[in-house]
LOKOLBA-657417 format. One record per residue (C-alpha): x, y, z. Coordinates in steps of 0.1 Angstrom, whole numbers, plus 5000, padded with zeros to 4 digits. Each point is the difference from the previous one (the first is absolute). Layout:
! LOKOLBA-657417
XYZ ...
! end
This chain:
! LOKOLBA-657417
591510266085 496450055011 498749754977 502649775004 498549985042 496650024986 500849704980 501849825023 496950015026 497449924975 501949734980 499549695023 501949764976 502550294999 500450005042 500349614996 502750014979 502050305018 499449795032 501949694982 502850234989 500750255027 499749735028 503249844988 501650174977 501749704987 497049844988 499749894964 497249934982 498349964962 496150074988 498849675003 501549905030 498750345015 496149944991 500149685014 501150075030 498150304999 497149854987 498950304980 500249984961 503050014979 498550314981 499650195033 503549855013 501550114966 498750355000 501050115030 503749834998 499650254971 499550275016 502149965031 503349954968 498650294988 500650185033 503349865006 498749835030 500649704986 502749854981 499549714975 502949774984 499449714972 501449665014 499349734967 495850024998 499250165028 500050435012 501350005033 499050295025 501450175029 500150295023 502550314984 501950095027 501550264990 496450184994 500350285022 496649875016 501349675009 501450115036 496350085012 498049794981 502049685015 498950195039 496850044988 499349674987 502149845032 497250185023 497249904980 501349615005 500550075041 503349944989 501850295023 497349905028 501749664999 503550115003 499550305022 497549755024 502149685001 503050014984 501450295023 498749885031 501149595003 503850025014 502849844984 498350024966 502749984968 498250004971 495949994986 499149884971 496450014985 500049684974 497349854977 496950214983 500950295019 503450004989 498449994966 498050295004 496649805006 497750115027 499049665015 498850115030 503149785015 503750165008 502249715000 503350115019 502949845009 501950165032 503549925009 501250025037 499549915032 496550145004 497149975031 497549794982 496950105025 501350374994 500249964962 496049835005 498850295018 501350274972 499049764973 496149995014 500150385005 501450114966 498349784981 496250135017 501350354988 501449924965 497749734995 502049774987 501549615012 503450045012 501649594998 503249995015 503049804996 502750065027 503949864992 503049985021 503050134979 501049644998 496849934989 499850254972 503149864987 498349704993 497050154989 501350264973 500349784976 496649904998 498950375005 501550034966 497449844981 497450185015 499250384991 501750245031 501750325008 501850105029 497850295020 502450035030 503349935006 502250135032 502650214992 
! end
């Protein structure tokens, strides 16, 4: 287990690619896609895909031409590798700072590269509810300083949304709140 930590911290390619899997868990993704996005070599992407299989960390399924990967989550790690690499996005800062704070709030999605696992610099999140937009401001500035990231917002009525889920469809998302 020690070496798989040492690994883990020293492997920058390897963080990348635990970042794009753990962050949404849902994500898909083959080599070459990977090391373009990336931008890191397809040898390096290749190896560590390897080694993360190896591990278990990783699944990996053939679909025609193409290996596609994805976080295993029934590796007994998965639980607290999914925190860690949350925290390590500001993730939990956003939802504990905003999300929990605005009112009548009914669901939060994050959507786009995010959603994707890609650490833009930019959380796109769509909030459903009737929500205080100068309150919402105010956390937004304050959380993004700390986590520094950009926090863009896109507020919806429930009416709204309805209109708007089908278009959210085509763009990468997953829910990250919802009110019981």
């Amino acid at each position: 287990m020690n070496d798989f930590f040492a690994g883990l911290i020293t492997s920058k390619t390897r963080i990348n690619l635990l970042v794009r899997f753990f962050f949404n868990p849902g994500t898909k993704a083959y080599l070459r896609e990977l090391s373009k996005d990336l931008d890191i070599s397809t040898n390096a992407v290749r190896e560590e895909l390897n080694q993360l299989t190896k591990t278990r960390l990783l699944t990996s399924e053939k679909e025609g031409r193409n290996v596609y990967y994805t976080a295993n989550r029934e590796h007994p790690l998965f639980p607290e590798l999914k925190s860690m690499v949350s925290k390590v996005m500001g993730l939990d800062q956003v939802i504990e700072s905003i999300i929990t704070r605005l009112g009548d709030l009914e669901k939060a999605y994050i959507i786009d590269d995010y959603a994707e696992g890609k650490d833009t610099g930019i959380i796109d999140l769509v909030l459903v509810g009737s929500i205080d937009q100068y309150h919402l401001n105010d956390l937004s500035r304050k959380t993004e300083r700390y986590i520094k990231r950009k926090i863009r917002s896109l507020v919806l009525t429930r009416e709204e949304f309805a209109a708007f889920e089908p278009k959210l469809e085509n763009h990468p998302n997953f829910l990250i709140w919802e009110r019981e």
